[in-house]
N, C-alpha and C positions, 0 to 999 in steps of 0.2 A: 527407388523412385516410384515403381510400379503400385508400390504399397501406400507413398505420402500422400501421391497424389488425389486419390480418392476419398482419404481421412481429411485433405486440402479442402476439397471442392464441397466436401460433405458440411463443413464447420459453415464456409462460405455461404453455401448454400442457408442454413439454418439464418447467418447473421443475416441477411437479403430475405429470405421469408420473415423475419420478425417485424419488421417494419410494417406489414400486413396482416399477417396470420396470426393466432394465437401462440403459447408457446408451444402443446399437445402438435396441432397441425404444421408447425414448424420443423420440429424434434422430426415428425412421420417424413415430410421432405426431403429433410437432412440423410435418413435413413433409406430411401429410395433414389438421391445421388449417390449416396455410399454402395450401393446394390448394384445400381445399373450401371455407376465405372468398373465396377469388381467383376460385371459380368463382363463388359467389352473389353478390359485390356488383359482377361487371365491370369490376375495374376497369381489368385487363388482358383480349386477348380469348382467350377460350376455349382456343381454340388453342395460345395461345403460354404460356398454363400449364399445359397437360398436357403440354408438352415438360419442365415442371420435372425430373420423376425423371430421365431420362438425365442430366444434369448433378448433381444434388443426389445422389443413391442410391450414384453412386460414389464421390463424393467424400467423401461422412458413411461410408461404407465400411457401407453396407445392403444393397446386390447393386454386382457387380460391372456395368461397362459393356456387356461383350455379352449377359450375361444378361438388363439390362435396357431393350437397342434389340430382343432377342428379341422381346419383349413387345407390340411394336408391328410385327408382321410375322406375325402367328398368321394361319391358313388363315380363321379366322371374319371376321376384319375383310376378307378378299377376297370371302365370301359378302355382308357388307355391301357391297361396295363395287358388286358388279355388281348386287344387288337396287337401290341407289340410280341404277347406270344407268339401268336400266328406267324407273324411277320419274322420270325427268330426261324420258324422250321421251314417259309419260303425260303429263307437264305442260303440254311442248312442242306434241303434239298436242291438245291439252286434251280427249284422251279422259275425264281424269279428270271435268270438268264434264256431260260426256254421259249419265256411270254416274251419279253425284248426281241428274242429273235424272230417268234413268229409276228408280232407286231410289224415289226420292222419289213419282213416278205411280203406285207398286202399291198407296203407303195410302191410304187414306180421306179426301177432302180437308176433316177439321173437325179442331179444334186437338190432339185428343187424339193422330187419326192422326199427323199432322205431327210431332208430339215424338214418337213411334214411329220415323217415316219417317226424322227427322234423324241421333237415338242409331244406330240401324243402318246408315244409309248413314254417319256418321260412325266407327263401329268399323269396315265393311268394309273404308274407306280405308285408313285407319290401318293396319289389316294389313299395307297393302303399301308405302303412303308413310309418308314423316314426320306425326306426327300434328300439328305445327305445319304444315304445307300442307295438310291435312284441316281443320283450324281455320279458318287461312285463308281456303280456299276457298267452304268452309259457311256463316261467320257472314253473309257478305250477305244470301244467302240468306231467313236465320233473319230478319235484320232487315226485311226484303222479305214478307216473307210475311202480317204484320199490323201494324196501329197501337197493339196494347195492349198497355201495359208490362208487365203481368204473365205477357201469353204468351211477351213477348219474352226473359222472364227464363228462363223455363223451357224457351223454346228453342233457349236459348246454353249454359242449359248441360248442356241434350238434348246438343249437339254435345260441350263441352268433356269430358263422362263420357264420352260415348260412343267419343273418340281415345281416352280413355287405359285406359279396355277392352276397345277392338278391340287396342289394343296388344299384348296375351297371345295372340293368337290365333295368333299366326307368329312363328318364330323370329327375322326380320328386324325383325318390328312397335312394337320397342323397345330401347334399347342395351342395360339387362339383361339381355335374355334373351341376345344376346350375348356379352356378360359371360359369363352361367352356362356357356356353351358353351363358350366359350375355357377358364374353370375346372374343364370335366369333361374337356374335352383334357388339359390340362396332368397333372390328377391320374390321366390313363388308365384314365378312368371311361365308362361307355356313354355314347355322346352320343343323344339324340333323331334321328331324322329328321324331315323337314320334316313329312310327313303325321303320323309319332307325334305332333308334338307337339300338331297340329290335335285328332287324338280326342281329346288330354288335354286340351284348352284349349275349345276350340267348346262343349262345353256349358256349361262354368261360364260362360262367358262369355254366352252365349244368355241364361241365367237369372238373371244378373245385370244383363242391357241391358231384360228384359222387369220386373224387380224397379223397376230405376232410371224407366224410361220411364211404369210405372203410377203410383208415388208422384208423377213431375213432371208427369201428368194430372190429378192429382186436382180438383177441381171449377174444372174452364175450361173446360168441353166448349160452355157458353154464348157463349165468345167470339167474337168474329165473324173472318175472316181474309180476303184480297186472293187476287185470282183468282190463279192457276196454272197456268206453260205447257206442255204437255204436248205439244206438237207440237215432233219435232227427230230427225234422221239423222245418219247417222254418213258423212264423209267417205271421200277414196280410202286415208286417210291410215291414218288412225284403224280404219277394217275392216279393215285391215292389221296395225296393230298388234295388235286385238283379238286375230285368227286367232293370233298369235306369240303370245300371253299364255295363249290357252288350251292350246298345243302345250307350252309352260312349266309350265303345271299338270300336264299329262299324263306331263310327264317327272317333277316330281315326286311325283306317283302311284305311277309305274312304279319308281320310286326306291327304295321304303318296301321293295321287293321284291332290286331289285337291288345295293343298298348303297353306290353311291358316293360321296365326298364332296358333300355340297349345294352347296358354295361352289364347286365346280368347274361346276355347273351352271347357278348364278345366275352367275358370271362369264361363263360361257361366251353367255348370253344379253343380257347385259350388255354383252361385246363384239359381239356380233350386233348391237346399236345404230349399228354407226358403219358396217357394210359397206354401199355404195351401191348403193342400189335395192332393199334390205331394211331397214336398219334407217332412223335418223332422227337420226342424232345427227352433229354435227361436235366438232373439237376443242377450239373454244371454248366448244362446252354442256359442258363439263367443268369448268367455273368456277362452274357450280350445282353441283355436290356437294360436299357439307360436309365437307371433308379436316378442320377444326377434328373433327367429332366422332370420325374414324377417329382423332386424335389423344385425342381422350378415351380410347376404348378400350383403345388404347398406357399410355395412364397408369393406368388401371380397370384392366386386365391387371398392370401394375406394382406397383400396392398388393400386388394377391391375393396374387405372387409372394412381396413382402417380406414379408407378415406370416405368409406360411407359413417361411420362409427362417429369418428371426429369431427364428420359435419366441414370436412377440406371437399369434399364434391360439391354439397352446396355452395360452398362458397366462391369458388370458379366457376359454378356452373353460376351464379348472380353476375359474375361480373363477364360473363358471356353473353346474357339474358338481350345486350344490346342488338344482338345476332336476331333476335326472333323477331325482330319488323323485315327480316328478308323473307324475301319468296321460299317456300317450303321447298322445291327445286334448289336453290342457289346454294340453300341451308348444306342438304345432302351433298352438292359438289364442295360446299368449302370444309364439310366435315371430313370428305375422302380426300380432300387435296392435303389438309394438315397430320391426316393418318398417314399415306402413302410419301410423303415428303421427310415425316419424322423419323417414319421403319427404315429409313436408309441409311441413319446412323446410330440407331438405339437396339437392340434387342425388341423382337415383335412382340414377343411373351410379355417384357417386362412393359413396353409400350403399352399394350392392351388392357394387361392388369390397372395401371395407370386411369388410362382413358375412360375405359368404362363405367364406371360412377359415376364420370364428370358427366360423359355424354347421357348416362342415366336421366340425370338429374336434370338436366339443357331440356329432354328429348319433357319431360313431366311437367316442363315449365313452357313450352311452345305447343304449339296443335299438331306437332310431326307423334307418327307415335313412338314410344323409347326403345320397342323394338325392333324399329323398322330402322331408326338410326345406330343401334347395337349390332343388327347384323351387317350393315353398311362397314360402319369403322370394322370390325371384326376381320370381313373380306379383307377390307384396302389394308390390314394390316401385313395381308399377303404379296404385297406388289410391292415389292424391292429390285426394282430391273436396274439400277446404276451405278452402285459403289461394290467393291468385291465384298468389304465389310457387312456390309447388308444382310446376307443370308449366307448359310453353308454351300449353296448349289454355285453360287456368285464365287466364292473363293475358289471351290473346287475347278472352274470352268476359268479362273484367272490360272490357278495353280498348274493348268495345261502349258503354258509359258509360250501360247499361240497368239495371244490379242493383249491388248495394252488397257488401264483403265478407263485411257479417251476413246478407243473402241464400244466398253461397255456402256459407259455413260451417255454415247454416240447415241445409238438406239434404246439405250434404258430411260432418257428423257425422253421420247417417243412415247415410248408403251406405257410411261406413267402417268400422260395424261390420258392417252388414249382410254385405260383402266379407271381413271376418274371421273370420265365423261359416263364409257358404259355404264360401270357400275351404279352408278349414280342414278340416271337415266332406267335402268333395271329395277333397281329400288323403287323409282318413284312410279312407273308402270305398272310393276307386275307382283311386288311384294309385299 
């Protein structure tokens, strides 16, 4: 059934697009509900269906075959791919456990601190790792830290918010933002540097970990919690690594000045992992990085192209076009309202890849500008606080088997509008 069902909705889909669409942007449709059931119910892995477009795209005659192996060879999926190095010999080292712990000793050891301590050591992660090994790593933690369910709840999903907001902080910190990168290549639009994208990011996101952390304190300060070790050093290994990770920041500091490709800098540090007696990595730690999601990317890269290609952006973006007698304001909240509404039962990858043509196209045909509405949707495609489905941090933080969905959804419709108003508000202010 796992398998009909999205060959069902796929056809489905096409015969309901034709009434509209042409038959090219119909077929592309059909093959983007085919994807995106196949990503959410598993039934195939990951991987092996965002290789779909290379075979389908040519054959429905939607892009041609080199245009769309193009797609999964862009310069950004090589910045991912050496930031994931890195993050392979954190792991390996378990520097990453060191930074959690000492993060976690600068707050205050009573419950309110602790969900402070967790949501910011949980974003910082996130920034640079997968926010599913940030999750991971954190929920023991969380469950370690006290016996009372109701702090437990609120410090799982101190953690599970706080990946998927540290996620906006770095251009590496989530596949979107990715995505959005590859998108502003493609369209020979300014890209971000690593540091721009920090100033634009870091405070909304500061203001949103301190919004979220205050609501999931509110009257628990009573509860009692389990001692905490605060005693731990860093090996030969690990201040080694440290030293390489700060010299990495510095380059991209110096970057913001200099202008090089990022990707060439995260790779280049990336291969710095495997030289002997610097880095940390052999050939078989290469079987932890997630080549499934560089293959996302390839397929997220592929959508954008076809729906720009086939002239399907234009054309919802025309029959959006009613939207631009709204206030430039309003524009922005209804564009984060229907991104962060949508990411809670779609795939953000696949969402993004989607969206962004459209909003391309919307943002060229209004006075908003298209970048300013791209890195908007982009953000909000991060704010999944409601359903476990939504994101990995979300499952992981349900899979504690501490809070219940109406728990999540409790405070997740909270912080989703909350998120739509700042972000929004951010946008239109300051970016």
């Amino acid at each position: 059934m796992r398998y009909i069902i999205p060959i069902f909705l796929s056809v489905l889909g096409f015969i309901l697009s034709i009434t509209i669409f042409n038959v090219t942007q119909s077929l592309l449709i059909a093959i983007i509900i085919l994807l995106v059931v196949f990503w959410s119910n598993e039934a195939l892995p990951i991987g092996i269906v965002s290789l779909f477009p290379i075979i389908l795209f040519p054959l429905l005659g939607i892009l041609e075959l080199k245009t769309t192996t193009a797609n999964y060879s862009k310069s950004i999926i090589f910045l991912f791919l050496g930031g994931f190095m890195i993050a392979t010999a954190v792991e390996k080292t378990n520097l990453h456990e060191i930074i959690a712990q000492k993060l976690i000793s600068i707050f205050p050891k009573t419950p309110k601190g602790l969900i402070f301590a967790l949501s910011i050591t949980s974003a910082a992660l996130s920034s640079i790792l997968s926010n599913t090994t940030t999750a991971l790593l954190l929920m023991p933690i969380a469950l370690y830290l006290t016996q009372n369910n109701i702090l437990k709840i609120r410090l799982v999903l101190a953690i599970a918010y706080g990946a998927s907001i540290g996620g906006i902080i770095t251009p590496i910190g989530t596949p979107p933002n990715l995505i959005l990168m590859g998108f502003l290549e493609d369209k020979n639009l300014e890209i971000l540097t690593f540091v721009e994208w920090m100033i634009k990011t870091i405070p909304l996101a500061f203001i949103m970990l301190m919004v979220v952390s205050y609501i999931l304190s509110l009257n628990i300060n009573h509860i009692k919690i389990n001692n905490i070790k605060t005693n731990f050093t860093l090996d030969k290994n690990q201040k080694r690594l440290k030293n390489i990770l700060i010299i990495l920041v510095l380059f991209l500091f110096l970057n913001s000045f200099i202008k090089i490709s990022d990707a060439i800098i995260l790779l280049a540090f990336g291969l710095l992992m495997f030289i002997p007696k610097i880095g940390f990595l052999e050939w078989e730690d290469t079987k932890n990085i997630p080549y499934e999601i560089i293959f996302l990317f390839g397929a997220g890269f592929s959508i954008a192209k076809a729906f720009s290609s086939t002239g399907l952006a234009n054309e919802i973006s025309t029959m959006l076009l009613s939207l631009s007698d709204l206030s430039p304001f309003i524009l922005l909240v209804l564009v984060a309202f229907i991104i962060t509404f949508t990411t809670e039962i779609t795939s953000n990858t696949a969402l993004i890849s989607i969206a962004l043509p459209i909003i391309y196209s919307l943002g060229v045909d209004t006075s908003i500008d298209e970048n300013l509405l791209l890195m908007l949707a982009t953000i909000c495609a991060s704010y999944a606080f409601m359903l476990p489905i939504a994101t990995p941090p979300n499952a992981i933080a349900m899979s504690s088997k501490v809070l219940s969905v109406k728990d999540m959804a409790k405070f997740g419709f909270v912080f989703n509008l909350i998120a739509i108003i700042l972000t929004s508000t951010f946008a239109y202010l300051f970016w």
